[in-house]
C-alpha positions as CSV (number, residue, x, y, z in Angstrom):
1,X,71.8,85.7,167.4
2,X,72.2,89.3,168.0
3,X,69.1,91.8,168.7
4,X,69.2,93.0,165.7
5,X,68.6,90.0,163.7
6,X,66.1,88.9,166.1
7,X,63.9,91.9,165.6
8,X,64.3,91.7,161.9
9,X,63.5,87.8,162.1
10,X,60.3,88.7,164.3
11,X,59.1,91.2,161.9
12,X,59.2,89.0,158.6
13,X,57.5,86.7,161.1
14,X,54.7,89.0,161.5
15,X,54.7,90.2,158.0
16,X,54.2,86.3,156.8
17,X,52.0,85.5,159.2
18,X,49.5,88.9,159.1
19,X,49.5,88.1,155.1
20,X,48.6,84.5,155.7
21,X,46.0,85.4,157.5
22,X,44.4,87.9,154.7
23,X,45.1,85.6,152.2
24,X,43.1,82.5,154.6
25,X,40.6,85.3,154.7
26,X,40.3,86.3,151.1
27,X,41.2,83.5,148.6
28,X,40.5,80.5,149.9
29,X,37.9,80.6,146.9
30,X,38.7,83.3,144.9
31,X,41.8,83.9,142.7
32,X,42.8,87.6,142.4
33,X,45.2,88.4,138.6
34,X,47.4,91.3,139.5
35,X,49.0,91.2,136.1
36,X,47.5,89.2,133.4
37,X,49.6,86.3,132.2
38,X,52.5,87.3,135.2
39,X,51.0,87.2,138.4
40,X,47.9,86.1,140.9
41,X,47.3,85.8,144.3
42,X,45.9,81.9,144.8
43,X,45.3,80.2,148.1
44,X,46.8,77.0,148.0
45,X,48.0,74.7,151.2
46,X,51.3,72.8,150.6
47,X,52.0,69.7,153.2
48,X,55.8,69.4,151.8
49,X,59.0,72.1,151.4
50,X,59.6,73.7,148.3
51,X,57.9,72.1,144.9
52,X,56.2,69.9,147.6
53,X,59.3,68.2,148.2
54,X,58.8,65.5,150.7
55,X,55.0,66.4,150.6
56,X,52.5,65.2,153.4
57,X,56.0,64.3,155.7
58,X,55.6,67.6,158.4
59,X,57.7,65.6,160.6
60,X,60.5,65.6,159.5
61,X,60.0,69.1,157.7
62,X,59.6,70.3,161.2
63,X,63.3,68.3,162.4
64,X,65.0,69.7,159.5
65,X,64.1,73.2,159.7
66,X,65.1,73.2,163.3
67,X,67.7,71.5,162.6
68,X,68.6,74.1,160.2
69,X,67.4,76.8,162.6
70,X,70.5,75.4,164.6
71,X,73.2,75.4,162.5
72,X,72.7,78.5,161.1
73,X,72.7,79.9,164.6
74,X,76.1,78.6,164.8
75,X,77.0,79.9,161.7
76,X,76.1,83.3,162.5
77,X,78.1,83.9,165.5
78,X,80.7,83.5,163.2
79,X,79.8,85.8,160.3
80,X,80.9,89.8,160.6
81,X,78.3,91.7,162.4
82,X,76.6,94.6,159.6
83,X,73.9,95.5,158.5
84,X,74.1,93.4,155.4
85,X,74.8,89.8,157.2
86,X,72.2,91.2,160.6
87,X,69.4,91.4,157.5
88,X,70.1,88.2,155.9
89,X,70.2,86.9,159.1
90,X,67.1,87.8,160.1
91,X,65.4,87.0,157.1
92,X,66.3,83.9,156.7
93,X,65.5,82.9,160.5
94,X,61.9,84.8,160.2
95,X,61.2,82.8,156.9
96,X,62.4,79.8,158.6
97,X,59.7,81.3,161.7
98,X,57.0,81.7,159.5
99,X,56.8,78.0,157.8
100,X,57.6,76.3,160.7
101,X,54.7,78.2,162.9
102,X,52.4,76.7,159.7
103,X,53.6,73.4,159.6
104,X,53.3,73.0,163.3
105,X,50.2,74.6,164.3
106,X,48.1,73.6,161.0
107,X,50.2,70.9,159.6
108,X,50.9,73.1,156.0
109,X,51.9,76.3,154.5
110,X,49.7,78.9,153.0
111,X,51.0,79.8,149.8
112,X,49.6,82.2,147.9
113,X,52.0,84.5,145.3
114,X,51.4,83.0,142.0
115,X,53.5,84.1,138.9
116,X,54.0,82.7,135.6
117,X,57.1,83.4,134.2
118,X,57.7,82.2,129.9
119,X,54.7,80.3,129.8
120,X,56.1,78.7,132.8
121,X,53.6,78.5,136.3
122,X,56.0,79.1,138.9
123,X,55.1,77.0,142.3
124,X,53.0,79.4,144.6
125,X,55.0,80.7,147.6
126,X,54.8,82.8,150.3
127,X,56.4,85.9,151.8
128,X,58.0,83.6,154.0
129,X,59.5,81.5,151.0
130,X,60.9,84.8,149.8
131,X,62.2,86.2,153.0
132,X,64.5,82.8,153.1
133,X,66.0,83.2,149.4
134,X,66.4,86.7,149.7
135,X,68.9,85.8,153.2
136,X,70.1,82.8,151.5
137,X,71.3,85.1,148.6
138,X,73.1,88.1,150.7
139,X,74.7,85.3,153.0
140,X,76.3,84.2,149.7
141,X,77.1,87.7,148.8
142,X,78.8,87.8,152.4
143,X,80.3,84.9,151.9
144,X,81.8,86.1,148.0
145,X,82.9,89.2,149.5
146,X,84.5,87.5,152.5
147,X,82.5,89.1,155.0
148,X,81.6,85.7,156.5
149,X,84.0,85.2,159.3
150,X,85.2,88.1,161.7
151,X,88.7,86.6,160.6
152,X,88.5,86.8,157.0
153,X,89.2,90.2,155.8
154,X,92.4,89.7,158.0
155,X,93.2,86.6,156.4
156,X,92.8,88.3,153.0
157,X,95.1,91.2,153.9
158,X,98.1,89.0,154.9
């Protein structure tokens, strides 16, 4: 992992983690409508991954995210270094941060961005949750554009 992507994966850490704590200190009984019928902010404590998938198993959450942590540490030593891949990078390792600090130090994840979206309630996540898809999506950009090996826009030319 390159500086870059380390600083940018330490600041999404602190972002999650700083708006964790307000919402720990804010919500925890109250529920805030931004936009009526769209979105609120409500404090809610999941034990699993996303949709509470594999919920109250923190164990092996933990394994598989550092698991994950590793191969995609691997994976980036591989992908182009630019701006683009060094964000989605860091993203996705500071989201990764930001659970895992949760699930390990208070055995959950605050969650607390709340939309509904055509009548439907979207599951409450975090800015960590988003800080993962958003990486997840540009690394498949990268990896559309061919920008995912330092070899690959030579293979294409030949």
């Amino acid at each position: 992992m390159n500086k870059k992507v380390f600083i940018i994966a330490i600041i999404i850490l602190i972002i999650d983690q700083l708006s964790k704590m307000i919402a720990n200190m804010y919500l925890v009984d109250n529920i805030v409508t931004i936009i009526p019928n769209f979105f609120k902010l409500e404090y809610a404590l999941n034990t699993g991954a996303a949709w509470s998938i594999l919920n109250s198993h923190q164990v092996i959450i933990i394994v598989i995210s550092i698991i994950l942590m590793i191969i995609l540490f691997m994976i980036n030593k591989n992908f182009k270094s630019n701006i683009r891949n060094n964000i989605a990078f860091g993203l996705v390792f500071g989201g990764i941060w930001g659970n895992l600090v949760d699930r390990i130090f208070h055995g959950y994840v605050i969650d607390f961005l709340s939309f509904k979206i055509f009548n439907y309630n979207y599951p409450i996540f975090n800015v960590a949750d988003i800080a993962v898809v958003l990486g997840i999506l540009l690394l498949i950009f990268a990896v559309i554009k061919g920008e995912d090996n330092e070899n690959s826009s030579k293979r294409k030319s030949n």
